[in-house]
KOLMILO-796550 format. One line per 5 residues: number of its first residue (from 0); for each residue x, y, z of C-alpha. Coordinates in nm, 2 decimals. Example, Ala and Ser with C-alpha at 12.3 -4.5 7.8 and 13.67 -1.06 7.14 Angstrom:
<titis>
0> 1.23,-0.45,0.78; 1.37,-0.11,0.71
</titis>
This chain:
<titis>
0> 0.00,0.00,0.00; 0.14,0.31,-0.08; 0.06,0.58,0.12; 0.11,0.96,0.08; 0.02,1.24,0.39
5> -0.10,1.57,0.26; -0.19,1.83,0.54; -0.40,2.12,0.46; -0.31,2.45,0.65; -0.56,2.70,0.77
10> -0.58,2.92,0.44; -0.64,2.58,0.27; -0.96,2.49,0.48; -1.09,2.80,0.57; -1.38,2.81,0.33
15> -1.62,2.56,0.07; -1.38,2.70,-0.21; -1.06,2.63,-0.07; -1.17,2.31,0.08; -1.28,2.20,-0.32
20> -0.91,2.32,-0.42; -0.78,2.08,-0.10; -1.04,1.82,-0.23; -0.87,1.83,-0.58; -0.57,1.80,-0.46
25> -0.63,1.45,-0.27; -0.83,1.32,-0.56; -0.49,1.41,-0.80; -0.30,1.14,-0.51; -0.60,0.87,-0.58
30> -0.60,0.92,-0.92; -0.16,0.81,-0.91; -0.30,0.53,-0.74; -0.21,0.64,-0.39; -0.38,0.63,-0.02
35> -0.39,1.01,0.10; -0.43,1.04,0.46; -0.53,1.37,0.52; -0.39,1.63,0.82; -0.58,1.92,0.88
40> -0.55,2.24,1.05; -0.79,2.45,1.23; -1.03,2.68,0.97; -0.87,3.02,0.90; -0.64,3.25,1.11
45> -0.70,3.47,1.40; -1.03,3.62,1.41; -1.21,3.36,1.21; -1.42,3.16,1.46; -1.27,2.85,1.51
50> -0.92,2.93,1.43; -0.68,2.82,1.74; -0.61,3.17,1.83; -0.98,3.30,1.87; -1.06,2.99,2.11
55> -0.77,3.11,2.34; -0.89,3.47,2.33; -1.26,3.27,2.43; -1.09,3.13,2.71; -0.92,3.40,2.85
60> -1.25,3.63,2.81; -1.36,3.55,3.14; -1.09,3.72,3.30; -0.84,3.45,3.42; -0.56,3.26,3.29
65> -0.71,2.88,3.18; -0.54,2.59,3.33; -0.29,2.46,3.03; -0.50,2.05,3.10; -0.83,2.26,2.98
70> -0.69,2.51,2.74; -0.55,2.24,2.55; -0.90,2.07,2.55; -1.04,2.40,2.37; -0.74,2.44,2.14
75> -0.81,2.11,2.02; -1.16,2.18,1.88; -1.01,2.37,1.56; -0.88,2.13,1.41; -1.16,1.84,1.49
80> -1.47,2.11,1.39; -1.20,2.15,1.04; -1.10,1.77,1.00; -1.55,1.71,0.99; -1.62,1.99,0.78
85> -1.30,1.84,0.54; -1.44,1.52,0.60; -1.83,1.59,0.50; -1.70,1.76,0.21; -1.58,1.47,0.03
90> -1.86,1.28,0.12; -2.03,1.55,-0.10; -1.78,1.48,-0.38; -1.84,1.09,-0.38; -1.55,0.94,-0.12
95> -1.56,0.79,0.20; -1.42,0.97,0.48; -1.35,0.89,0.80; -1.22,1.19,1.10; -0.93,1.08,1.39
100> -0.86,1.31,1.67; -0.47,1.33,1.73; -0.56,1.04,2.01; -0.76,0.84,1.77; -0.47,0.82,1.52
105> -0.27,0.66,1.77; -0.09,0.99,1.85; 0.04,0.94,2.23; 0.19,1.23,2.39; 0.38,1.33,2.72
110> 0.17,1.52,2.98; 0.35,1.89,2.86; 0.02,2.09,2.80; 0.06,2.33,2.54; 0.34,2.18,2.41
115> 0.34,1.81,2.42; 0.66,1.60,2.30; 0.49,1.27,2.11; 0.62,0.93,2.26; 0.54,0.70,2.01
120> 0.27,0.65,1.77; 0.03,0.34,1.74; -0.15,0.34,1.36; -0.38,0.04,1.34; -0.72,0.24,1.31
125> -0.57,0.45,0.99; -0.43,0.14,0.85; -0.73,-0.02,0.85; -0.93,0.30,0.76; -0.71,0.27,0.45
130> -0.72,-0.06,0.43; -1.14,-0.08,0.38; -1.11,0.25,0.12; -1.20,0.52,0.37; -0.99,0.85,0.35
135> -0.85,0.88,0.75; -0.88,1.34,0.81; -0.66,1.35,1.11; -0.73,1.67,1.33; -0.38,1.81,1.35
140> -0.16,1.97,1.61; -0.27,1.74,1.90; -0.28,1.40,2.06; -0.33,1.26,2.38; -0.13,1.11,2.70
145> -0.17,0.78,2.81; -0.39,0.85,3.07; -0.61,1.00,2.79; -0.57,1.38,2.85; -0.55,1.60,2.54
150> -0.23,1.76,2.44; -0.15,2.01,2.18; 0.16,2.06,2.02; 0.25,2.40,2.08; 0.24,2.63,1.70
155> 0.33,2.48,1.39; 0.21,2.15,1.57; -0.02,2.04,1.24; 0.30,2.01,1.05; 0.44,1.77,1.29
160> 0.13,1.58,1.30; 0.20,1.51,0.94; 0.56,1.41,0.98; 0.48,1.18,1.24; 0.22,1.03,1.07
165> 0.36,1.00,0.74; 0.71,0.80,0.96; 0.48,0.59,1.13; 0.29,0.47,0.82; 0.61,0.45,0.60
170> 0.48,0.70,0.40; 0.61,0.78,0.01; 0.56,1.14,0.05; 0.45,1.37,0.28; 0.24,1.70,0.09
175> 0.23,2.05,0.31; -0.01,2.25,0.13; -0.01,2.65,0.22; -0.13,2.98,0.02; 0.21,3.02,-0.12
180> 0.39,2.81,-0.42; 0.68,2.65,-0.19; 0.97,2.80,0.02; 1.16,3.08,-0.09; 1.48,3.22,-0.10
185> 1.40,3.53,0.11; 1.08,3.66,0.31; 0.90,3.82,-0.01; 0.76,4.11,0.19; 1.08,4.18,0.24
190> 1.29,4.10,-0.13; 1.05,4.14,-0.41; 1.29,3.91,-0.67; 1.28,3.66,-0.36; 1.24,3.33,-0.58
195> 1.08,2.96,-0.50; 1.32,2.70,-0.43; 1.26,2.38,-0.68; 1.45,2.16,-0.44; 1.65,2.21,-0.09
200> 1.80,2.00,0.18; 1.63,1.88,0.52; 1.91,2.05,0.71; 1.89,2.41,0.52; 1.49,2.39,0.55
205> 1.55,2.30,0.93; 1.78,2.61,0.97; 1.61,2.87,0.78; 1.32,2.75,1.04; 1.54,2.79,1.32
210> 1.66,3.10,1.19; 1.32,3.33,1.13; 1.19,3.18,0.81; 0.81,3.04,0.82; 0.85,2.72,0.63
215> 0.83,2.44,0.87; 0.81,2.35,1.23; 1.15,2.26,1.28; 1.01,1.94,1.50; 0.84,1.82,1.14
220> 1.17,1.83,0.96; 1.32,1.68,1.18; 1.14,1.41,1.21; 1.08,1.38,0.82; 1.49,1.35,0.80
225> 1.55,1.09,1.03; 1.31,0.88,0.85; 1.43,1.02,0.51; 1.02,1.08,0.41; 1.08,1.35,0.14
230> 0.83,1.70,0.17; 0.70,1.90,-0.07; 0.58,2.19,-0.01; 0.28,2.31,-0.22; 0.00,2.57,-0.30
235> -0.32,2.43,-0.26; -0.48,2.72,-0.50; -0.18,2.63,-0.81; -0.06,2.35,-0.98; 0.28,2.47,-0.93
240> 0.53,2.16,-0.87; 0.64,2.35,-0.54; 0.95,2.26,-0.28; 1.14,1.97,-0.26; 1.25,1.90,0.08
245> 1.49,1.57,0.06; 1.82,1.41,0.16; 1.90,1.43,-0.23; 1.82,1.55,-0.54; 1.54,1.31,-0.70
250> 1.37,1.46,-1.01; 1.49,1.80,-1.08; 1.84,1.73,-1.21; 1.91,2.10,-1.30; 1.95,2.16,-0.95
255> 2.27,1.95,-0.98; 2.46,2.22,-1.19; 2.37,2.46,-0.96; 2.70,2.60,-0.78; 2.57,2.86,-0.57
260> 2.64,2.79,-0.21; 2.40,3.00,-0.04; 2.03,2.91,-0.02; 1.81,3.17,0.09; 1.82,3.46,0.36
265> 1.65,3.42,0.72; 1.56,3.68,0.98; 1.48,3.72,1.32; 1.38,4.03,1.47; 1.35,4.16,1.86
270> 1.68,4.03,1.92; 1.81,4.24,2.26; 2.22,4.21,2.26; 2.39,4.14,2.61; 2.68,4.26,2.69
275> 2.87,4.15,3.04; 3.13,4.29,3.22; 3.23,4.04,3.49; 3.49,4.14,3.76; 3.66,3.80,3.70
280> 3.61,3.56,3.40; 3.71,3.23,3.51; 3.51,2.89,3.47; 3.33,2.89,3.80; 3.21,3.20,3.74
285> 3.12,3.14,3.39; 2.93,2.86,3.46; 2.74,2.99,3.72; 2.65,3.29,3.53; 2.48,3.03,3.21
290> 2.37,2.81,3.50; 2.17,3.06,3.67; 2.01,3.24,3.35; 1.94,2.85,3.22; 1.73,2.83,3.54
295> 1.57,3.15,3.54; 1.42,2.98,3.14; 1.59,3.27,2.97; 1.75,3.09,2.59; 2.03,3.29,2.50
300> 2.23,3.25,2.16; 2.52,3.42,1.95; 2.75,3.38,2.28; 3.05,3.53,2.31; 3.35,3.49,2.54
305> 3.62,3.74,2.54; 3.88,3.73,2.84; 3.72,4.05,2.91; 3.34,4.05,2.84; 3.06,3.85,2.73
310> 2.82,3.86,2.43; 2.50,3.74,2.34; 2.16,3.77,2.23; 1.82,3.71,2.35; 1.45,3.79,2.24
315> 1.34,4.08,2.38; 1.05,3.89,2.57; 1.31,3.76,2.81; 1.49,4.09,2.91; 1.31,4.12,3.27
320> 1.40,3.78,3.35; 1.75,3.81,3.25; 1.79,4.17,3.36; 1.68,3.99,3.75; 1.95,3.82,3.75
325> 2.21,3.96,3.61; 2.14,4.23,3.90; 2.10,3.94,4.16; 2.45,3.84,4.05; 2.56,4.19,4.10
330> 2.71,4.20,3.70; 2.78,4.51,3.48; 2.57,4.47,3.19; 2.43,4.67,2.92; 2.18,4.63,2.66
335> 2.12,4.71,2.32; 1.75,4.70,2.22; 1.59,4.65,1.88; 1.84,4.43,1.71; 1.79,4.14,1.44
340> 2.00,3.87,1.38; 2.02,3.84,1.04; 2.17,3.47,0.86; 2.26,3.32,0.53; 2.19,2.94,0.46
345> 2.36,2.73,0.26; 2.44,2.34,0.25; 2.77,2.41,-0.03; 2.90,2.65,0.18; 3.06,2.38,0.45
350> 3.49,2.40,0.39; 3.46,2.72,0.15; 3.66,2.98,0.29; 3.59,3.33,0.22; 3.18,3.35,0.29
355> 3.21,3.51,0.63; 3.43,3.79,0.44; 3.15,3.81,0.18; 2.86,3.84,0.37; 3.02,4.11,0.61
360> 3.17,4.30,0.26; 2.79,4.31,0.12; 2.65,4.48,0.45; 2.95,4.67,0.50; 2.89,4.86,0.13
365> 2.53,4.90,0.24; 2.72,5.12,0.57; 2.52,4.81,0.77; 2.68,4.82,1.13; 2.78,4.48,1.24
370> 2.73,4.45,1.59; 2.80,4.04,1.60; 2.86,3.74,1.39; 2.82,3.40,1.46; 2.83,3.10,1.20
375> 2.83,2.74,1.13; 2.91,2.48,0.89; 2.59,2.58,0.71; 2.46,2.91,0.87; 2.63,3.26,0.89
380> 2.45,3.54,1.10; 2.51,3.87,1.17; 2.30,4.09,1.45; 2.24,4.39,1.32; 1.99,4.70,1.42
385> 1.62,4.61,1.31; 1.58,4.94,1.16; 1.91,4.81,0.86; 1.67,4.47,0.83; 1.51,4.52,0.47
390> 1.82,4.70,0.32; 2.04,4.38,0.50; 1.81,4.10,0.35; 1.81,4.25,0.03; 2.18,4.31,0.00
395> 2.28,3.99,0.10; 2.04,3.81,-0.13; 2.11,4.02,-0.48; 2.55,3.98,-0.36; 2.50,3.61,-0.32
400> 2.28,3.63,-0.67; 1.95,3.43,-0.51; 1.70,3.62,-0.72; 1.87,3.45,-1.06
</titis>
């Protein structure tokens, strides 16, 4: 049995039209003579009245914060009100359907409300939904403990619902359908020639998540790598072949004569940098210091250690927290708001000297203030001021020629 996973985001479900389009789409997979299982997200975005982040507002409306056991509970109800609507809407178009909470799919979860790590996954009702010709609609984002709690995800948490279902059935493919043609090279709003990638690697899709870009939940790649189930990510209003996401190159061979070895351009913005003068820098000290912000639930990142000072970054969320302890631990600090951390991707660019010196020349020409780098074998970031963002994206993307 071959089996393929196409999820359908909000955009894709939020209406009789777009659910048709989705519909389409899953009738294309029967008609190649595979089983789609179907993973659906909650109908619309914020505002609309079952999306995820309406039913928290509902929940908070009464004027106290809901217990994380019951929120989850509510959250939950997006995406199984969207997976029956999907679900009756095929019936309309002639096929059997069949709907699965996260639970019912055999997704079993730790008890981390809100954001629920999955333990394992147990199948047998989809297989044999498949198995007697009834499309399974999975409600996405969610499963359940084993003491039968719901759990959500956390955001993104559809996507990962689709990766895990898609290694647990031994999938062929897994299908991520959005309101946009595949991933791109650069935030669009941001570079106008910003171009749709044709293929790309699990570990450059994993970092441009990491790194600000809204492709994928990083969870969902991660999991779709280690079971080398390729992606592709698709418009569910086009026929456009979309993004590639695989170990290799499979189909599209003219992706092998291409030599550029930078990807695409990521950003993050509200970035605060740190900056610490300690009376004395030795290891105790040091680890103290991480130990006690670590505690405190503050992530830090870009670090820094000079013999006199240290560097880093952290999301400006977090600056109370970190700014409490800094002053429990008595340390000179200082802060520079409004900063974004901006990073080129790139799988080619591992051994090749020279692309630190590039990126910093293309900003530099720009009069772009560098106020940090950091890099990788595949990643190079530079914190800049959020005001330089645009003018930074776009430089880097036209010098490293990713609008061609």
């Amino acid at each position: 049995m071959k089996i393929i996973i196409q999820k359908f985001g909000g955009t894709s479900v939020m209406n009789d039209e777009r659910r048709n389009l989705a519909i389409d789409k899953i009738k294309a997979a029967i008609d190649k003579h595979l089983n789609p299982v179907v993973v659906v997200s909650a109908i619309g975005r914020a505002g609309d009245p079952y999306a995820t982040d309406t039913l928290i507002q509902l929940a908070k409306s009464v004027g106290i914060e809901p217990n994380p056991r019951e929120l989850d509970i509510l959250m939950a109800c997006g995406e199984i009100i969207s997976a029956t609507v999907m679900a009756n809407t095929l019936k309309v178009r002639g096929y059997e359907a069949a709907v699965f909470t996260g639970g019912q799919a055999g997704i079993i979860t730790d008890e981390n409300f809100l954001d629920a790590k999955i333990l394992h996954v147990e199948p047998m009702r989809i297989l044999k939904s498949l198995e007697e010709g009834i499309i399974p609609i999975i409600a996405g984002f969610q499963g359940t403990t084993e003491k039968g709690d719901i759990t959500t995800l956390g955001r993104g948490g559809s996507d990962v619902t689709a990766s895990i279902m898609g290694e647990a059935l031994n999938a062929e493919l897994v299908e991520i359908y959005t309101d946009v043609d595949g991933v791109m090279t650069a935030d669009p709003k941001i570079v106008p020639d910003a171009k749709v990638m044709d293929t790309i690697f699990y570990n450059e899709v994993f970092q441009m998540a990491e790194y600000g870009a809204k492709v994928l939940h990083p969870k969902a790649v991660e999991i779709a790598m280690r079971s080398n189930i390729p992606i592709v990510i698709r418009n569910t209003s086009s026929d456009y072949n979309g993004t590639l996401i695989t170990n290799y190159h499979r189909t599209r061979s003219y992706i092998e004569e291409d030599t550029r070895i930078i990807t695409s351009v990521a950003n993050i913005n509200n970035r605060i940098q740190v900056k610490i003068i300690p009376d004395k820098l030795d290891y105790e000290s040091q680890e103290i210091l991480f130990d006690s912000i670590a505690k405190a639930g503050v992530s830090i990142d870009m670090i820094n250690i000079y013999p006199e000072q240290i560097f880093f970054i952290i999301d400006e969320k977090q600056s109370i927290v970190l700014e409490a302890v800094l002053k429990e631990l008595n340390y000179q600090y200082e802060l520079i708001t409004d900063c974004t951390k901006v990073t080129i991707i790139g799988n080619r660019m591992r051994g090749i000297p020279g692309v630190m010196a590039k990126a910093v020349s293309a900003l530099v020409k720009e009069n772009i203030e560098i106020l940090q780098t950091s890099d990788s074998h595949t990643t190079i970031s530079c914190l800049i001021k959020s005001e330089h963002t645009n003018r930074a994206v776009n430089a880097l993307h036209k010098y490293f020629e990713l609008g061609k």
